[in-house]
C-alpha positions in Angstrom: 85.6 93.9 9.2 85.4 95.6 12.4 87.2 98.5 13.9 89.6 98.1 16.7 88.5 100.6 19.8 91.1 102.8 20.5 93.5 102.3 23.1 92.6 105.0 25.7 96.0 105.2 28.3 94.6 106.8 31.7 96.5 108.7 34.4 96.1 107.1 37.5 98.5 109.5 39.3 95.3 111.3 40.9 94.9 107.8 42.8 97.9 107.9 44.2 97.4 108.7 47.4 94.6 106.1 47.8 97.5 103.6 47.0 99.3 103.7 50.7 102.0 105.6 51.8 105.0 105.2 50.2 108.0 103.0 51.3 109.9 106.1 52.6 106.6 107.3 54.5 105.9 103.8 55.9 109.5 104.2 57.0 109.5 107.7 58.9 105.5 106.0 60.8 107.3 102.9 61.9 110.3 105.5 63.4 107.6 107.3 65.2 105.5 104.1 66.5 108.4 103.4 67.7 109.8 106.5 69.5 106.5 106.4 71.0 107.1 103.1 72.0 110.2 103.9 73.7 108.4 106.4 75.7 105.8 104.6 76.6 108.3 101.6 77.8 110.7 104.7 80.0 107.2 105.8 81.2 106.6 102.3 82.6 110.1 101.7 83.8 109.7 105.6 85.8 106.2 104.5 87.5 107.9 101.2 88.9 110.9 102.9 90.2 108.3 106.0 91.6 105.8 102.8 93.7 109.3 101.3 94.9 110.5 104.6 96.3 106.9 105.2 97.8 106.8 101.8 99.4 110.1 102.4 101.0 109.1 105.7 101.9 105.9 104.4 103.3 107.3 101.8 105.2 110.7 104.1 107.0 107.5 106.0 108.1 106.0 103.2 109.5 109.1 102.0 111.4 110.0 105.4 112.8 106.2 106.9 113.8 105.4 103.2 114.9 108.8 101.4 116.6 111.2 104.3 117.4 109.2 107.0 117.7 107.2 105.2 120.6 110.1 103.7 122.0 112.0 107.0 122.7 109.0 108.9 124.0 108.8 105.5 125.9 112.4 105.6 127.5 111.3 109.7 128.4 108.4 108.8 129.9 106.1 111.4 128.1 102.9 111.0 126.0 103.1 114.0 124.1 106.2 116.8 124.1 107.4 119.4 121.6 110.6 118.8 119.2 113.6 121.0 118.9 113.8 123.1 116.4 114.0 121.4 112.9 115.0 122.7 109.2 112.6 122.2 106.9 113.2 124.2 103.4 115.1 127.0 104.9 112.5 127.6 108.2 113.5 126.5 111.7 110.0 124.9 112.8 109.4 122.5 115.8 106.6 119.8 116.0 104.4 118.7 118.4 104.4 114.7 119.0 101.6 112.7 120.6 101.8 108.7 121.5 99.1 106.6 121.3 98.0 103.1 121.1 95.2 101.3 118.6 93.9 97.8 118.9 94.9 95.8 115.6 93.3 92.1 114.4 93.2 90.2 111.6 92.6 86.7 112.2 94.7 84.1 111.0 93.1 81.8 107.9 93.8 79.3 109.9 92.5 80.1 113.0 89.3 81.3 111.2 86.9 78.1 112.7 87.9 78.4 116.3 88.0 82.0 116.1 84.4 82.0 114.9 83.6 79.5 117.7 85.2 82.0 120.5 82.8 84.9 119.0 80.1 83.1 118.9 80.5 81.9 122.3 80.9 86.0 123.6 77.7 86.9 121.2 80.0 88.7 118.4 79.6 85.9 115.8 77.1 88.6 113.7 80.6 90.0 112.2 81.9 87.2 110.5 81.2 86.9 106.9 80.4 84.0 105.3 81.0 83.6 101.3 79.5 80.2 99.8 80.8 79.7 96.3 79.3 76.5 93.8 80.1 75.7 90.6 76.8 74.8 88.5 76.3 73.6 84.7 74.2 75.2 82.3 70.4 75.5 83.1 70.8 75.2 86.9 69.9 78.8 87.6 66.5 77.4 89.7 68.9 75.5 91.6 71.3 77.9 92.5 68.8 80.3 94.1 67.9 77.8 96.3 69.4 77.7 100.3 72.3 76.0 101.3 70.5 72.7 103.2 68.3 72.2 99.7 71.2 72.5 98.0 73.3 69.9 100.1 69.9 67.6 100.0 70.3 68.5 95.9 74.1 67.2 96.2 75.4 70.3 96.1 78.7 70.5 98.5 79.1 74.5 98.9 82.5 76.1 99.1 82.0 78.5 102.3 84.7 81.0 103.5 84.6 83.1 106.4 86.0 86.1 107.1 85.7 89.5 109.4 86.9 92.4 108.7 90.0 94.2 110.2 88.4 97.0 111.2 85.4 95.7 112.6 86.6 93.5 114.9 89.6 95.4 116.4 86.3 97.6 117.3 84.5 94.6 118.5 87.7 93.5 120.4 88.6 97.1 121.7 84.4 97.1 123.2 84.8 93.8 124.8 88.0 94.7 126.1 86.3 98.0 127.9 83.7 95.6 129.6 86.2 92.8 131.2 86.4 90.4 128.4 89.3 88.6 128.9 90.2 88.6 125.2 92.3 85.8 123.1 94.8 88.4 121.1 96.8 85.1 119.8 93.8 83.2 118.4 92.4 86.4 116.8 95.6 87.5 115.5 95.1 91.1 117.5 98.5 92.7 118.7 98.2 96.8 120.5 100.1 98.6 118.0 101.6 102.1 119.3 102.4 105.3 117.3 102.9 108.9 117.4 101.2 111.8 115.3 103.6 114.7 114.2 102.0 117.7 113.9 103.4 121.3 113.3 103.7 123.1 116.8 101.4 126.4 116.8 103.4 129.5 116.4 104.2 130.7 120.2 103.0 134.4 120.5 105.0 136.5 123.1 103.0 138.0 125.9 102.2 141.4 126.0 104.1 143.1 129.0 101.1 144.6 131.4 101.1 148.5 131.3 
């Protein structure tokens, strides 16, 4: 009759850390994750208070330097003059103001096809943009590469868009406005806006009294 092997007990307390935090420690992470958490949410909540106060900020600018800034140098009948005294963090400073005026369009989506037909007709239809967009299946690659008529012949209907951009053709507009074109500001969604720069006035110097 055989032996029976000795029982050998092992300590396994060297493993223990490979075993997972313990319930305590999970405890005192989750605490943390969610302090973080917190933060993170007040952070977000901070930033969405900060972009509202810019966009009001931004936009009482554009009232003031745009509507009653232009009106009131209107009403005086000057282009440019220099500001009383003002207090701005403990200095008495005055500013010099300038009025102008800048051509504005952006045309209407849905005055975008006669629009296009008016600048075509006065040789400016090279600055609208046109966007065709078609929806294709797998292993039509050959077939969208081809032009527009082979793919309408292919029966293809393309979904164009056109567009021109702001800037470009208040500039077009301002040119053809230069040379006499009698221009349609309604159609092309164009409207003169006015404004008035504010600038710090430059430090006036007293004269030297003449020996």
């Amino acid at each position: 009759m055989s032996e029976t092997a000795p029982i050998i007990e092992e300590d396994f307390s060297a493993y223990a850390a490979d075993a997972g935090p313990t319930p305590a420690q999970s405890e005192n992470i989750l605490a943390s994750i969610t302090n973080v958490v917190e933060e993170a949410l007040q952070a977000q909540a901070d930033v969405a208070v900060a972009e509202e106060v810019l966009r009001n900020a931004q936009e009482r600018f554009r009232v003031l330097t745009e509507r009653a800034l232009p009106e009131l140098m209107d009403n005086a009948k000057q282009d440019a003059l220099t500001t009383l005294p003002i207090s701005i963090d403990g200095k008495e400073l005055r500013y010099d103001l300038t009025r102008g005026e800048t051509l504005r369009a952006s045309i209407p989506p849905a005055n975008i096809g006669a629009a296009k037909m008016w600048l075509t007709a006065n040789n400016a239809d090279s600055i609208v943009k046109r966007e065709l967009k078609l929806q294709f299946g797998k292993g039509e690659d050959q077939k969208a590469a081809e032009a527009v008529d082979i793919l309408k012949k292919a029966g293809f209907e393309p979904d164009e868009k056109m567009s021109v951009h702001p800037q470009t053709l208040a500039a077009t507009l301002r040119e053809m406005i230069e040379n006499g074109v009698e221009v349609p500001m309604q159609l092309l969604g164009a409207h003169v806006m006015a404004w008035v720069k504010i600038k710090p006035a430059k430090e006036r110097r007293p004269r030297a009294r003449g020996r």
